[in-house]
C-alpha positions as CSV (number, residue, x, y, z in Angstrom):
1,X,-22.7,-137.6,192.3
2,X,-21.6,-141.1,192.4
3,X,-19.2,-142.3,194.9
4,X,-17.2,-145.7,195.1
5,X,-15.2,-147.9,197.4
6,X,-12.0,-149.7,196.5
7,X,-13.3,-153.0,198.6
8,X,-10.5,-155.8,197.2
9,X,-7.6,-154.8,195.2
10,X,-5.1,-157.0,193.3
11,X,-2.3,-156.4,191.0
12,X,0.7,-158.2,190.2
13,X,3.8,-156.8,191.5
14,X,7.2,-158.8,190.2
15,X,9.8,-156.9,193.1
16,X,7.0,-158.2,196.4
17,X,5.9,-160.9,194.8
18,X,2.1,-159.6,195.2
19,X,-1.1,-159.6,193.2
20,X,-3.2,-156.4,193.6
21,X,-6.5,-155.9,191.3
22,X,-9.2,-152.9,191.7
23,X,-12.8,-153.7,192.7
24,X,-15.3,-151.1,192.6
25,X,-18.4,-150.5,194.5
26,X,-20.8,-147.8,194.2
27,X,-21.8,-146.8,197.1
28,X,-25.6,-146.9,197.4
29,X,-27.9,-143.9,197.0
30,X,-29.7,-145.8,200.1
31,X,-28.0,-145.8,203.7
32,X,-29.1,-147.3,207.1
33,X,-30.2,-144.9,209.5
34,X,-27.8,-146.3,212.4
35,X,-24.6,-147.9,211.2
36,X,-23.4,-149.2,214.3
37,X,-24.4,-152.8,215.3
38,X,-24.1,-154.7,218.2
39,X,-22.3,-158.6,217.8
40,X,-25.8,-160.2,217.8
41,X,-27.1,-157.8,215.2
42,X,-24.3,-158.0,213.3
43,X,-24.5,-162.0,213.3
44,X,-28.4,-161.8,212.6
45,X,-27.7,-159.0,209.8
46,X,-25.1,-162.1,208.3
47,X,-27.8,-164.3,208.4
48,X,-30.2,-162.8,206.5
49,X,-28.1,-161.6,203.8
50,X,-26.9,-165.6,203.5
51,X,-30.5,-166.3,203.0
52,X,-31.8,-163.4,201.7
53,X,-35.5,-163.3,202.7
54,X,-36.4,-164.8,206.7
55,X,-38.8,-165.6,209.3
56,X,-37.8,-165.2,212.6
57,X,-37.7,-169.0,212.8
58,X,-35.2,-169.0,209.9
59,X,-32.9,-166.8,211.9
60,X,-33.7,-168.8,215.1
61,X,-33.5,-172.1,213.4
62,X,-29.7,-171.2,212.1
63,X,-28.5,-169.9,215.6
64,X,-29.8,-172.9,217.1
65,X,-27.6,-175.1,214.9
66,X,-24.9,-174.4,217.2
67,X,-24.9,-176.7,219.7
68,X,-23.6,-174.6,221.7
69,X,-25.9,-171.5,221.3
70,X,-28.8,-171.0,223.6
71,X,-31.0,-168.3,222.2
72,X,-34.5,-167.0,222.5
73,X,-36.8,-166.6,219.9
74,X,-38.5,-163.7,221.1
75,X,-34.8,-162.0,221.0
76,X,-34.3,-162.8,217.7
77,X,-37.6,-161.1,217.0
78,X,-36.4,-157.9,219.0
79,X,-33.3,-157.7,217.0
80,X,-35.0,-158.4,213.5
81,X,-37.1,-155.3,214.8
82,X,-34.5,-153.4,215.9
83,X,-32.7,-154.0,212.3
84,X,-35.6,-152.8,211.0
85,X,-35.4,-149.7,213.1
86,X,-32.1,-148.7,212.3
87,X,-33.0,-149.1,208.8
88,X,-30.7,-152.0,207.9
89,X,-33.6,-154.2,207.0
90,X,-37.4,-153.6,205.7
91,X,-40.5,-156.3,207.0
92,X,-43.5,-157.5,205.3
93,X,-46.5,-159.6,206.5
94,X,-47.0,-162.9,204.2
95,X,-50.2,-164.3,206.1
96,X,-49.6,-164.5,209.6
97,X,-45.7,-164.5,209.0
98,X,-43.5,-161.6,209.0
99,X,-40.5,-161.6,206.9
100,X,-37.3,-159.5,206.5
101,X,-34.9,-158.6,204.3
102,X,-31.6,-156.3,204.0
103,X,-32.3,-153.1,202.7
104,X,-28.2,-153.2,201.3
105,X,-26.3,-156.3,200.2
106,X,-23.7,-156.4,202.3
107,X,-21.1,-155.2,199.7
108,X,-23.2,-152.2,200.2
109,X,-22.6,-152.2,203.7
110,X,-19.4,-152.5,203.9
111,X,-18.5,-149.6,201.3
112,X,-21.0,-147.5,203.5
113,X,-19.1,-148.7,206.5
114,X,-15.4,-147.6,204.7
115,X,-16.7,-144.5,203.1
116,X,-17.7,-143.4,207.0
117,X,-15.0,-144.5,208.4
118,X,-12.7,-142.6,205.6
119,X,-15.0,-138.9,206.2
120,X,-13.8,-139.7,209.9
121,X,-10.9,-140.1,209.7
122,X,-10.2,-137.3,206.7
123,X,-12.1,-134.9,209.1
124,X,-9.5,-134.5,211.5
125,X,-8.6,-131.6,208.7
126,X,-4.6,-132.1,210.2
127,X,-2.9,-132.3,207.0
128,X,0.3,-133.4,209.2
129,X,-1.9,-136.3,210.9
130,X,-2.8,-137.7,207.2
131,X,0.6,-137.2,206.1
132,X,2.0,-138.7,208.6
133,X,-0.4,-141.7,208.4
134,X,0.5,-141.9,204.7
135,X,4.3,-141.7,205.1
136,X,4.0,-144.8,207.8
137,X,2.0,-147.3,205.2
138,X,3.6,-150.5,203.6
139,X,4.9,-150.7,200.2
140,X,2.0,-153.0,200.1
141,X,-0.8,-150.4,201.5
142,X,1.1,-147.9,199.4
143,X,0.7,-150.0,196.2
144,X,-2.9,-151.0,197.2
145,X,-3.6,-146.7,197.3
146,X,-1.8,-146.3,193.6
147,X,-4.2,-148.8,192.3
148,X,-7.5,-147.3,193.6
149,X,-5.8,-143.6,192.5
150,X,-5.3,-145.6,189.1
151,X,-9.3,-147.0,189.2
152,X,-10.4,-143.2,190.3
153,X,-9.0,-142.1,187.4
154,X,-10.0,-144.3,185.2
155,X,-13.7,-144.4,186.3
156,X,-13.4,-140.0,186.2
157,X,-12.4,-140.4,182.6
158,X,-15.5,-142.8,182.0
159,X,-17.8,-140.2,183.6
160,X,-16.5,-137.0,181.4
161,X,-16.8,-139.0,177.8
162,X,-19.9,-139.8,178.6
């Protein structure tokens, strides 16, 4: 079964003035092991999908461009591991360099991340909680929903003629 998150939306709508379209991800067969990340892991994480393929001195190298930042490299390392771990990123020795990179793009992630968040929050099983959460949206929110309903269906209909 296929599953997939509504990650932009824009449509024209004349009476708000707004433009809304549908953008689909599937959501991947793969998932991390541990979603939740840390600021540093999630700033590393950014990295390498910007780059695609690192060393830890690539990762090291960009945080460093900050004047500001002060960073070890042997931390860097630890949370390239600990990526790794958690399943967010997969390593492989080139020589006597070890390289990373993500396991999901981060469009990926961040329909993993929404779909999660969704079950959550749809798990509360209070139909008078999710009602009540519906009733208080925007016209804007509530447009946004009608377009991904719209996409759903559309991408349904897809699925059962073929």
């Amino acid at each position: 079964m296929l599953f997939y998150q509504a990650i932009y939306i824009r449509r024209y709508d004349q009476e708000s003035n707004l433009h809304f379209c549908v953008t689909m991800a599937q959501l991947p067969t793969y998932q991390p092991k541990q979603l939740s990340l840390g600021p540093l892991e999630a700033e590393i994480l950014n990295i390498v999908w910007e780059l695609e393929t690192v060393s830890v001195k690539d990762v090291h190298d960009r945080i460093l461009a900050d004047p500001e930042r002060d960073l070890a490299y042997t931390s860097v390392t630890t949370v390239l591991r600990r990526l790794t771990n958690k399943g967010w990123l997969s390593c492989y020795k080139q020589g006597r360099i070890f390289y990373w990179k993500p396991m999901v793009s981060k469009e990926q992630a961040q329909a993993i991340k929404a779909y999660e968040q969704l079950h959550r929050f749809l798990a509360i099983g209070n139909a008078d909680v999710v009602a009540s959460f519906a009733d208080s949206l925007d016209t804007a929110s509530v447009e946004q929903l009608k377009a991904i309903a719209s996409r759903l269906d559309t991408l349904r209909q897809q699925r059962r003629e073929s």
